[in-house]
PyMOL CGO cylinders between C-alpha atoms (Angstrom):
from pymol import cmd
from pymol.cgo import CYLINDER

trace = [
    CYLINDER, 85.61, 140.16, -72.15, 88.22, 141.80, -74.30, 0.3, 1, 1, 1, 1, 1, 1,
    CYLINDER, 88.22, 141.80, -74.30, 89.40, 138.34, -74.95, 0.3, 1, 1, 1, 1, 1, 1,
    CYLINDER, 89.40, 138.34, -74.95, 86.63, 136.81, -75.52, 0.3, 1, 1, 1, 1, 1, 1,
    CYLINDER, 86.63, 136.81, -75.52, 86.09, 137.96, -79.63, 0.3, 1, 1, 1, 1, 1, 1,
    CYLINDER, 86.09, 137.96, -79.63, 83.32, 140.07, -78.37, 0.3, 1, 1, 1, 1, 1, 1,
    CYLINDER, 83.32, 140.07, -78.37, 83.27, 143.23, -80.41, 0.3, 1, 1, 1, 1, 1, 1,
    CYLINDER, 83.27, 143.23, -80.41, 82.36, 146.12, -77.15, 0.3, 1, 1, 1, 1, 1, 1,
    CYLINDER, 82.36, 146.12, -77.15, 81.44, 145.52, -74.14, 0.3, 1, 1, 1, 1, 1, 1,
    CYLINDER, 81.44, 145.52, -74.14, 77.70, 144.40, -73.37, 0.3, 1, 1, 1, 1, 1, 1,
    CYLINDER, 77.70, 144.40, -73.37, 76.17, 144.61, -69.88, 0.3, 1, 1, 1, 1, 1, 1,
    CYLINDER, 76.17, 144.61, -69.88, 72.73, 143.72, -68.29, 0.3, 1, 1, 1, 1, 1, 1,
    CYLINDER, 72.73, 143.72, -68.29, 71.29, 146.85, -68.80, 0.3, 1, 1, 1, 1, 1, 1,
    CYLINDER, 71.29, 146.85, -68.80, 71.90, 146.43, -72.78, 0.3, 1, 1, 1, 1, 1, 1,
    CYLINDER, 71.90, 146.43, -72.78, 69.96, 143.38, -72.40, 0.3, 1, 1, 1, 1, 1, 1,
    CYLINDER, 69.96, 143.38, -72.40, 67.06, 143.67, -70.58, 0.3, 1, 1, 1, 1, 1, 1,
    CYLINDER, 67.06, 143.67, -70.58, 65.04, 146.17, -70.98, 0.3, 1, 1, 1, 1, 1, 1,
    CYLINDER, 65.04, 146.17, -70.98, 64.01, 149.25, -68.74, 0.3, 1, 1, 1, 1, 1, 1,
    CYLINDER, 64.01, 149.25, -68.74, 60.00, 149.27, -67.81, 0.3, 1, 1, 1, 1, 1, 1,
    CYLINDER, 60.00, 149.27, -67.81, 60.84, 152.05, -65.88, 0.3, 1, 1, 1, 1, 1, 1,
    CYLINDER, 60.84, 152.05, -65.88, 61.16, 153.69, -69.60, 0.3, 1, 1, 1, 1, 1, 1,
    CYLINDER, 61.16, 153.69, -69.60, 57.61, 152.83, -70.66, 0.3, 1, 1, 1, 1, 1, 1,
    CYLINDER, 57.61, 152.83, -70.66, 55.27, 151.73, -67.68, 0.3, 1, 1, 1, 1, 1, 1,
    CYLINDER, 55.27, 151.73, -67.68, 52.21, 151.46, -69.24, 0.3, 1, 1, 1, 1, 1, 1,
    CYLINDER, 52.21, 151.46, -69.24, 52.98, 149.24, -72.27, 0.3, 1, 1, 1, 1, 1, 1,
    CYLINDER, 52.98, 149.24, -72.27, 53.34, 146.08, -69.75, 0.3, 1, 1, 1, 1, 1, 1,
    CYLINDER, 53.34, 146.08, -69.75, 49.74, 147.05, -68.33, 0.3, 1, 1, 1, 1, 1, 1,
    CYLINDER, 49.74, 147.05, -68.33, 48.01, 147.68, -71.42, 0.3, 1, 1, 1, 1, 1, 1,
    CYLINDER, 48.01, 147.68, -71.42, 49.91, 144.30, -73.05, 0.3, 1, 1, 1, 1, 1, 1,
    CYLINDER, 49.91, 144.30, -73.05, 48.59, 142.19, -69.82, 0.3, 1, 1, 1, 1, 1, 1,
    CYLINDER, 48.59, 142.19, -69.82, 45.02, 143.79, -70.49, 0.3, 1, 1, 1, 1, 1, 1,
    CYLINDER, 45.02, 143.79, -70.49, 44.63, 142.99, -73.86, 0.3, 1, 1, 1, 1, 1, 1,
    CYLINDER, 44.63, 142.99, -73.86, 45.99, 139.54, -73.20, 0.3, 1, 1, 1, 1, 1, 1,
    CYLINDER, 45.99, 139.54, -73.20, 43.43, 138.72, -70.38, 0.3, 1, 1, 1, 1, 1, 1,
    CYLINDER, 43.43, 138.72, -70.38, 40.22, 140.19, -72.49, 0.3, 1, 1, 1, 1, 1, 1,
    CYLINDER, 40.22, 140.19, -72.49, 41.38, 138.10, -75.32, 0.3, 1, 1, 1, 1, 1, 1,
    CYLINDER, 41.38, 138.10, -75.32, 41.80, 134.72, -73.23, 0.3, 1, 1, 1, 1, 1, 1,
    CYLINDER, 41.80, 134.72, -73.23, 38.48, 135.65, -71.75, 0.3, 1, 1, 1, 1, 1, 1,
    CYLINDER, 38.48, 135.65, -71.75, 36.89, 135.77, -75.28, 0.3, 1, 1, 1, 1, 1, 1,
    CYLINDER, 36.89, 135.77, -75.28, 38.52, 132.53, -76.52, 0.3, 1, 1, 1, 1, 1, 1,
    CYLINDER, 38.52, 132.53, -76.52, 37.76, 130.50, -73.26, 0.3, 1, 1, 1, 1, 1, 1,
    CYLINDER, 37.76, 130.50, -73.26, 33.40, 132.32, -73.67, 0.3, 1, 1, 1, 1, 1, 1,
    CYLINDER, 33.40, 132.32, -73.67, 33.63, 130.68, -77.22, 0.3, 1, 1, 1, 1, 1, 1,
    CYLINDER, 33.63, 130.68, -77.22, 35.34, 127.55, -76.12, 0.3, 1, 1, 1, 1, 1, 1,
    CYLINDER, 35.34, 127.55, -76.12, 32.69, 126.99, -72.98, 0.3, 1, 1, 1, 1, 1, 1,
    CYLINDER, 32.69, 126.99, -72.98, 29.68, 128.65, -75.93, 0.3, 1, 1, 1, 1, 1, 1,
    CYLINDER, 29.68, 128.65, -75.93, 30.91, 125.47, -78.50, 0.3, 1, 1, 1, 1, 1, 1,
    CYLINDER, 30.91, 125.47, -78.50, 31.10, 122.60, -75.86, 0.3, 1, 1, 1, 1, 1, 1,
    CYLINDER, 31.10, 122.60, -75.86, 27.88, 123.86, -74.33, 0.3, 1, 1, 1, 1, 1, 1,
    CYLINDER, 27.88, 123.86, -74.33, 25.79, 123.63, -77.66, 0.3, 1, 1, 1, 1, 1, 1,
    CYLINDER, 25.79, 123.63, -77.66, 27.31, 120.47, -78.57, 0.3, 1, 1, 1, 1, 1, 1,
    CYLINDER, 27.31, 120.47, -78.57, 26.24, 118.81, -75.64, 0.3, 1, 1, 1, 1, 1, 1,
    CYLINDER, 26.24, 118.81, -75.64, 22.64, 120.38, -76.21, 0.3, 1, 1, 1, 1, 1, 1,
    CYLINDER, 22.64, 120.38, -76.21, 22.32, 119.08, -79.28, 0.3, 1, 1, 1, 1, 1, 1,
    CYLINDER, 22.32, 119.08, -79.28, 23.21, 115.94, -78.32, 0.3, 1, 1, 1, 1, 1, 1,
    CYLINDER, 23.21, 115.94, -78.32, 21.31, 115.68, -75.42, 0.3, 1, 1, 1, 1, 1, 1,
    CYLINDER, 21.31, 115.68, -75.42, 18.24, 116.80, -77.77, 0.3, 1, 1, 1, 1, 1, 1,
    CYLINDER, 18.24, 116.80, -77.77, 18.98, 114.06, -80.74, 0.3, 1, 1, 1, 1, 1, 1,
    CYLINDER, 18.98, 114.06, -80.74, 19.00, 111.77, -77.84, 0.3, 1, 1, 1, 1, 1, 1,
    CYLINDER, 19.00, 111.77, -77.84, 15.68, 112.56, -76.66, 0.3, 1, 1, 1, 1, 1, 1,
    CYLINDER, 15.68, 112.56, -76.66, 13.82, 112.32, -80.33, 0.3, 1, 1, 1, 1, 1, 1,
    CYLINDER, 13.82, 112.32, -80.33, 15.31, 108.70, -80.46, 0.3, 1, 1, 1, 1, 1, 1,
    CYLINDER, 15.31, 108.70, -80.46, 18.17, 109.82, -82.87, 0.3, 1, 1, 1, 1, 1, 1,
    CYLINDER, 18.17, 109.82, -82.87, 22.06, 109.07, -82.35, 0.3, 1, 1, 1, 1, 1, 1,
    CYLINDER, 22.06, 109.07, -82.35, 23.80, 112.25, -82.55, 0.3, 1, 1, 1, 1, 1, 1,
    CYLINDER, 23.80, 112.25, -82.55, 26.77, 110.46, -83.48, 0.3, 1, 1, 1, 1, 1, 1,
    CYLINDER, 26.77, 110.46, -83.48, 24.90, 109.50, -86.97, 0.3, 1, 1, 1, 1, 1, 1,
    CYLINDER, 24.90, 109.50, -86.97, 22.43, 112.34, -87.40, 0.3, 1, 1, 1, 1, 1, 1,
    CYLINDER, 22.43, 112.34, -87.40, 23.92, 113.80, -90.41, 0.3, 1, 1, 1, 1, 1, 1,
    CYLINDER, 23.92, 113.80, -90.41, 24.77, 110.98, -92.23, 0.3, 1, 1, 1, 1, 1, 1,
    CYLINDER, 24.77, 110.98, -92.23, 21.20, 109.84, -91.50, 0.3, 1, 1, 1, 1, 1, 1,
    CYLINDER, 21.20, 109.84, -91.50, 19.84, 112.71, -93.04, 0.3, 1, 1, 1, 1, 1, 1,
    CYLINDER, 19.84, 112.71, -93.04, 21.77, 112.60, -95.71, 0.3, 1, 1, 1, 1, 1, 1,
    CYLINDER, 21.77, 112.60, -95.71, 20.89, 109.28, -96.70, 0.3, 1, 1, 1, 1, 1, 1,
    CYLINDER, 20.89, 109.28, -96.70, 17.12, 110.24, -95.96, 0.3, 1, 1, 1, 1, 1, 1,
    CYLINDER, 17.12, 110.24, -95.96, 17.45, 113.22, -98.38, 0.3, 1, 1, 1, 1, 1, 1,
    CYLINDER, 17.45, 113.22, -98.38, 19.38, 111.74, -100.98, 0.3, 1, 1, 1, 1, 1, 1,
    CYLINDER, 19.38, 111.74, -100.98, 17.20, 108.18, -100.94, 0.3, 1, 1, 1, 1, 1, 1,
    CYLINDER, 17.20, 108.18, -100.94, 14.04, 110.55, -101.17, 0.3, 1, 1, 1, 1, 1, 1,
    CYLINDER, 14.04, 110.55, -101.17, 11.76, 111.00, -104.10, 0.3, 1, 1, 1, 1, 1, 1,
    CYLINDER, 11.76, 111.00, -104.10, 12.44, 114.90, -104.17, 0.3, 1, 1, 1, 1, 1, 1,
    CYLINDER, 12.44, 114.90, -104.17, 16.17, 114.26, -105.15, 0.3, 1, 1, 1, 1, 1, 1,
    CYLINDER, 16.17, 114.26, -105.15, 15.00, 110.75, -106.64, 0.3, 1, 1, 1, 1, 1, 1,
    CYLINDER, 15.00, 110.75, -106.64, 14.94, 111.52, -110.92, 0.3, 1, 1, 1, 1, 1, 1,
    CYLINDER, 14.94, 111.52, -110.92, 11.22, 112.81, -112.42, 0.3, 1, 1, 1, 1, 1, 1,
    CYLINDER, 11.22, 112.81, -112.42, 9.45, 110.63, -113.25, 0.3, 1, 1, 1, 1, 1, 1,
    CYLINDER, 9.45, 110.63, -113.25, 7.51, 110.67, -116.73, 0.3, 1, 1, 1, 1, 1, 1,
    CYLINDER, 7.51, 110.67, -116.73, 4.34, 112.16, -116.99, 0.3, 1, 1, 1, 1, 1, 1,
    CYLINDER, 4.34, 112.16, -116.99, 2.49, 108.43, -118.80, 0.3, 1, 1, 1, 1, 1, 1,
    CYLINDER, 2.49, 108.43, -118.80, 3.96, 106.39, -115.07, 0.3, 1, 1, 1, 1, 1, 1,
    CYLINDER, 3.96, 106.39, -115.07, 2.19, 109.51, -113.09, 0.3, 1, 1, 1, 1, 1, 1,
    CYLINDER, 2.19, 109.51, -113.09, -1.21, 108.79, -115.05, 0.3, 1, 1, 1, 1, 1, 1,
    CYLINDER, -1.21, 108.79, -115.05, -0.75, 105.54, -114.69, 0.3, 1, 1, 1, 1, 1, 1,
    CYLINDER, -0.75, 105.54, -114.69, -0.07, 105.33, -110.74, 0.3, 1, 1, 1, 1, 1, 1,
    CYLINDER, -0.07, 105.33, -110.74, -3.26, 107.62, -110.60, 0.3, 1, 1, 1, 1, 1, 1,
    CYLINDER, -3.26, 107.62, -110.60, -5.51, 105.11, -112.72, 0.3, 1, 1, 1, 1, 1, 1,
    CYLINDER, -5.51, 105.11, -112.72, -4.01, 102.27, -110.53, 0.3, 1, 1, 1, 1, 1, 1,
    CYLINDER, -4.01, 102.27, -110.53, -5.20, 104.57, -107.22, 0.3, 1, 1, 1, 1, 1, 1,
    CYLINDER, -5.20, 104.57, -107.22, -8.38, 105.23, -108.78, 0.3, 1, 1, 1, 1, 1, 1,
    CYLINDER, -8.38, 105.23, -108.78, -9.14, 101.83, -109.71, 0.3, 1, 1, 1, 1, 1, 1,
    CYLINDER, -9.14, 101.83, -109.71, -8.05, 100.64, -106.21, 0.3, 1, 1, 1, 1, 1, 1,
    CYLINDER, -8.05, 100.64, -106.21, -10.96, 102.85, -104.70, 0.3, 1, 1, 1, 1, 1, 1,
    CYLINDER, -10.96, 102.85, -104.70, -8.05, 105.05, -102.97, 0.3, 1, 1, 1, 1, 1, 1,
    CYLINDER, -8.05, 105.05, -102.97, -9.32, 107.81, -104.87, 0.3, 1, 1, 1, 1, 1, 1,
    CYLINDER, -9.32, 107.81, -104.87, -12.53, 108.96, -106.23, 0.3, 1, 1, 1, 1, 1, 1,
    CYLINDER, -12.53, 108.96, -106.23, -13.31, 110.14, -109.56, 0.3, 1, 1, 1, 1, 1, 1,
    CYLINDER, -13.31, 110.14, -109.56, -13.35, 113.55, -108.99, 0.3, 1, 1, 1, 1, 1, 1,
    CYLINDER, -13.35, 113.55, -108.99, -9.35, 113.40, -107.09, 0.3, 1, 1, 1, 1, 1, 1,
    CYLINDER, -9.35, 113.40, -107.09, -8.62, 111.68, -110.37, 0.3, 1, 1, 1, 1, 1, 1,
    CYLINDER, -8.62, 111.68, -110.37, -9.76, 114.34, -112.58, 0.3, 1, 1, 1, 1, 1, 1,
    CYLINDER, -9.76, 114.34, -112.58, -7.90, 116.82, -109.93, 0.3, 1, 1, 1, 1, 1, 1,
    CYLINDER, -7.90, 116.82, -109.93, -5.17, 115.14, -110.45, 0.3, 1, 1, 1, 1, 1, 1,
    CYLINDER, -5.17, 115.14, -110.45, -4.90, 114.28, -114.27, 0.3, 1, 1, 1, 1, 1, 1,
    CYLINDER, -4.90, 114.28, -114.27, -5.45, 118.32, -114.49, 0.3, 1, 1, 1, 1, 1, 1,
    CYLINDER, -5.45, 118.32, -114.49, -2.49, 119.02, -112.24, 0.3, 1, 1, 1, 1, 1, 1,
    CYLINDER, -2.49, 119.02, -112.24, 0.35, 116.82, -113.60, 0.3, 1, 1, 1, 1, 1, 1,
    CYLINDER, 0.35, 116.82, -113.60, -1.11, 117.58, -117.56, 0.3, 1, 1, 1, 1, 1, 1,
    CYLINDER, -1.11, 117.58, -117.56, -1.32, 121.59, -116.66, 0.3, 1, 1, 1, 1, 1, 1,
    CYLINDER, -1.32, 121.59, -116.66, 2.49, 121.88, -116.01, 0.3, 1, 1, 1, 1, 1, 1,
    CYLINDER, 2.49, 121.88, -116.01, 2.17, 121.71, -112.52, 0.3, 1, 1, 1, 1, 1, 1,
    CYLINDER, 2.17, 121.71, -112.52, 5.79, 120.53, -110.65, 0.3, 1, 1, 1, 1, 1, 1,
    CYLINDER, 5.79, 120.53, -110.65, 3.85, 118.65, -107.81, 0.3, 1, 1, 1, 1, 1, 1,
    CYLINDER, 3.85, 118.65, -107.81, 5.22, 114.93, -108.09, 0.3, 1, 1, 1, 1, 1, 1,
]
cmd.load_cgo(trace, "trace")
């Protein structure tokens, strides 16, 4: 080795360590290692477990879980509640054109009338 550039001389001992100089470190390292694994694999099995819930419950309502968000999305976007407010003279009007249908009486009407010209948000 004194040929070899090598500055000293390095045996086995200098590389590996001892346990005999700290026993419990190995123990307490393996311990924490196995409760964490544990808790990764619970979530793991918790996450595959719900999706497969889910999915088995869109299935069952007659939904495709594969499209169920974008579904609602377009549901929610294509509905009147995000849909722009409409103007209080087409409200009155689509209530005249009920009323004069028969759908509603006189007194729904006046209801009515009263509730979009008091302020109120109902559409």
């Amino acid at each position: 080795m004194e040929g070899d550039g090598i500055i000293g001389s390095t045996t086995q001992e200098d590389i590996i360590p001892d346990p005999s100089l700290d026993p419990g470190a190995t123990g307490a390292f393996d311990a924490a290692f196995t409760i964490i694994l544990v808790l990764v694999l619970a979530v793991f099995v918790f996450v595959i477990v719900s999706i497969v819930r889910n999915a088995g419950r869109a299935r069952r309502a007659g939904h495709d879980p594969l499209t169920l968000q974008t579904d609602l999305a377009v549901r929610a976007l294509d509905s009147e509640m995000l849909g722009p407010r409409r103007s209080t003279a087409d409200r009155l009007a689509e209530l005249q054109s009920l009323h004069e249908d028969g759908t509603i009486t006189a007194d729904e009407l006046a209801a009515a009338r009263g509730r979009i010209l008091g302020g109120s948000s109902d559409r």
